[in-house]
Short mmCIF file of the C-alpha atoms (twelve columns), coordinates in Angstrom:
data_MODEL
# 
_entry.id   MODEL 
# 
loop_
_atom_site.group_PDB 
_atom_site.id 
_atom_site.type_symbol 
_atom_site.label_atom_id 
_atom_site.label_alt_id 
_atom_site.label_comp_id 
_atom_site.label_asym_id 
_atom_site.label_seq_id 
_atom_site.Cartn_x 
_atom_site.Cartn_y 
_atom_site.Cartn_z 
_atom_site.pdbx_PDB_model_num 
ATOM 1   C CA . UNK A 1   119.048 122.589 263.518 1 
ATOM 2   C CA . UNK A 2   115.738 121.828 265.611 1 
ATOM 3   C CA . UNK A 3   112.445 123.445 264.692 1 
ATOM 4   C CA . UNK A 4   111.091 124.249 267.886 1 
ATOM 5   C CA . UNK A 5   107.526 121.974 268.437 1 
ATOM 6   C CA . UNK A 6   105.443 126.036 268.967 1 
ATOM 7   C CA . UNK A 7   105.948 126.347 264.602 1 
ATOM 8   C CA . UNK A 8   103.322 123.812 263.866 1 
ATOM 9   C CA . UNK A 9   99.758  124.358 264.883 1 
ATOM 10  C CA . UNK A 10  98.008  122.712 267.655 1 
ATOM 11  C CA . UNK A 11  95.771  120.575 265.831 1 
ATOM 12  C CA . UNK A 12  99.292  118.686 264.058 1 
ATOM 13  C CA . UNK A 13  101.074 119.201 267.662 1 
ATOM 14  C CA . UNK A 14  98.165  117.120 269.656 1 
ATOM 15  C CA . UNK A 15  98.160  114.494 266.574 1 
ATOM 16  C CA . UNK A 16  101.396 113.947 266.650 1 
ATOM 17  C CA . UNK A 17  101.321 113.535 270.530 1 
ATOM 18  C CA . UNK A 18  98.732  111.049 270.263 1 
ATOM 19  C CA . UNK A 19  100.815 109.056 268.372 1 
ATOM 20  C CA . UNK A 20  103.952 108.898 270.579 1 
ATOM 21  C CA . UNK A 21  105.873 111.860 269.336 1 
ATOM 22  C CA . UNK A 22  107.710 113.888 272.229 1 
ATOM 23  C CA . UNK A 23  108.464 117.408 272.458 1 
ATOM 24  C CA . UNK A 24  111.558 118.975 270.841 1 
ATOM 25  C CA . UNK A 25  112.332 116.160 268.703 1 
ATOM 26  C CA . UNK A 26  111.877 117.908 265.170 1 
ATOM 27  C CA . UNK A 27  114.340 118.000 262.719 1 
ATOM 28  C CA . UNK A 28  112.065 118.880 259.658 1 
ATOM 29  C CA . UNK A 29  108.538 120.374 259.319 1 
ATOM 30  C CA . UNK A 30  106.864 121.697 256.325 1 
ATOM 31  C CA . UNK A 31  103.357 121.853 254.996 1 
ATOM 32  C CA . UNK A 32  101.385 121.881 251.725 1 
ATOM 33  C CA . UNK A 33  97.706  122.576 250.718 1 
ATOM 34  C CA . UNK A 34  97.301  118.995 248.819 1 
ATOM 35  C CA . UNK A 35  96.246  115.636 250.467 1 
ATOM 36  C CA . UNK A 36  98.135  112.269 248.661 1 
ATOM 37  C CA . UNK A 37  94.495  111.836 246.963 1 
ATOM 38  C CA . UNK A 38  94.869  115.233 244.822 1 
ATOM 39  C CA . UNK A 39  92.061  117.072 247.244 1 
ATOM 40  C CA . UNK A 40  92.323  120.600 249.117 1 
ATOM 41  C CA . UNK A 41  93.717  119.588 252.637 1 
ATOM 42  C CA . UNK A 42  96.841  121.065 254.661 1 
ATOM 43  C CA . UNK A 43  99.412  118.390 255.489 1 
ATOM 44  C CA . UNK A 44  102.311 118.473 257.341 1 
ATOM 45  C CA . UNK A 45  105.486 116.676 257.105 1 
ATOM 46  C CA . UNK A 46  107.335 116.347 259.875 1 
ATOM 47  C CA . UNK A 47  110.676 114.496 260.591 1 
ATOM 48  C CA . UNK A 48  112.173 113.952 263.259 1 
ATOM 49  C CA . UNK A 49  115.799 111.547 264.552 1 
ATOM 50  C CA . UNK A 50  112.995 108.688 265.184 1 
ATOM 51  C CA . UNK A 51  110.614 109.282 261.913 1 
ATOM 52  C CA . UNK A 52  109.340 110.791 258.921 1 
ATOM 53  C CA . UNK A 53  105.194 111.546 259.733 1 
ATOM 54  C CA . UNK A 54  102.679 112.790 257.566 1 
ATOM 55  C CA . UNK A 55  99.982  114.969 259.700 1 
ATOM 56  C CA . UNK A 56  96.566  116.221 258.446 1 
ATOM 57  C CA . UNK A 57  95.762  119.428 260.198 1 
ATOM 58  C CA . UNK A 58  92.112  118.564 261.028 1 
ATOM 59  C CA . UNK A 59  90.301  118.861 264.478 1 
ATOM 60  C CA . UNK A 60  88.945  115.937 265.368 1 
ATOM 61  C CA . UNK A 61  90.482  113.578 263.050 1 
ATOM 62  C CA . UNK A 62  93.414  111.704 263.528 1 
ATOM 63  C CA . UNK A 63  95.222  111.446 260.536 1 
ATOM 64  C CA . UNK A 64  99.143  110.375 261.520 1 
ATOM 65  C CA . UNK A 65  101.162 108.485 258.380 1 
ATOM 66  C CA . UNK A 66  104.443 107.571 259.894 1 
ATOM 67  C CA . UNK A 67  107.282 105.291 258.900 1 
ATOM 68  C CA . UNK A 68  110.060 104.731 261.061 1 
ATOM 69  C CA . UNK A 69  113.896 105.779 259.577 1 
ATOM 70  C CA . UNK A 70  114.813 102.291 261.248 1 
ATOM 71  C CA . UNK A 71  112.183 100.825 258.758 1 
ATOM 72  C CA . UNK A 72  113.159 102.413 255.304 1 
ATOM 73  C CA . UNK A 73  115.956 101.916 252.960 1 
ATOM 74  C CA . UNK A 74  115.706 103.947 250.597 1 
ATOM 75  C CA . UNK A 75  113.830 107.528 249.702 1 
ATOM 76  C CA . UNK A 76  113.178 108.975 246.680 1 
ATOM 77  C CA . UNK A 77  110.892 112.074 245.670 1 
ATOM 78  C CA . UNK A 78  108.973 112.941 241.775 1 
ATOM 79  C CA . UNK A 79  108.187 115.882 240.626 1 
ATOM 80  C CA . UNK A 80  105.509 116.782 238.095 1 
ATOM 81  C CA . UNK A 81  103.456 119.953 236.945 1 
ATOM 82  C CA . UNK A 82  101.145 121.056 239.357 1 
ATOM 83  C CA . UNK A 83  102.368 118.279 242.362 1 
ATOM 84  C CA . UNK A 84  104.831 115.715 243.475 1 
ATOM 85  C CA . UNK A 85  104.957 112.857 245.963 1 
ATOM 86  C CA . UNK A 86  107.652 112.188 248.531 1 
ATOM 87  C CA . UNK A 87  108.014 108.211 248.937 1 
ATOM 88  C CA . UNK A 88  110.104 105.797 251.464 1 
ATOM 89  C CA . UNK A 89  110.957 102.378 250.756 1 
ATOM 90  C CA . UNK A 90  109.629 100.107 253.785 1 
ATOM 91  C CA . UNK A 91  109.193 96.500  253.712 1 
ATOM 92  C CA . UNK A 92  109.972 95.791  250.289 1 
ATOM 93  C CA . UNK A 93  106.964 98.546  249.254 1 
ATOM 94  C CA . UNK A 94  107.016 102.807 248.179 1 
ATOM 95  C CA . UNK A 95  104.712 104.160 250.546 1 
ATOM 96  C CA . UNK A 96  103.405 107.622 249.526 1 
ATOM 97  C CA . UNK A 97  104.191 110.420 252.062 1 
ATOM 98  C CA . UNK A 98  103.970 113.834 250.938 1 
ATOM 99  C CA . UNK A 99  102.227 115.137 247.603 1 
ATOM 100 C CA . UNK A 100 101.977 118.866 246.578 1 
ATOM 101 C CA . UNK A 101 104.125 121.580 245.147 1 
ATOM 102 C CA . UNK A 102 102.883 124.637 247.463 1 
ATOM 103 C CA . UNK A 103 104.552 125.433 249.998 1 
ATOM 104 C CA . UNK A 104 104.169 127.912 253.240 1 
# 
């Protein structure tokens, strides 16, 4: 099933754009009110066929974390009270994606 592009808000849509993402392409997209550093900030992760990103929905900054699927080989996700982080394996190294237990 594809998300239509229209669910996430403009801010993440023009972000993503800037980066090279096109239209239509989403797979995957879900947010959370916790930035990797443990502060207040709405993230979104979206994944696509291409992709896994990691979006900050903030005007004005770009803020684009994305790994190619062609890069990683393997994916793993921990959970823990009050968060959790969703991590790829890319290059021989975990790269932090997604951290946060609240969801909308």
């Amino acid at each position: 099933m594809v998300i239509p592009s229209l669910q996430l808000p403009e801010v993440v849509r023009n972000h993503l754009e800037m980066a090279g993402w096109q239209p239509g392409q989403i797979l995957l997209s879900i947010d959370t009110d916790v930035s990797l550093e443990g502060r207040p900030a709405r993230e979104w992760l979206v994944v696509t066929g291409d992709s896994l990103s990691v979006v900050a929905e903030v005007e004005g900054v770009s803020g684009v974390r994305q790994v190619p699927w062609d890069a990683v080989c393997q994916v793993r996700a921990s959970a823990g009270v009050g968060g959790g982080t969703l991590q790829v394996k890319s290059g021989g190294d975990w790269v932090d994606l997604r951290f946060g237990n609240t969801f909308s």
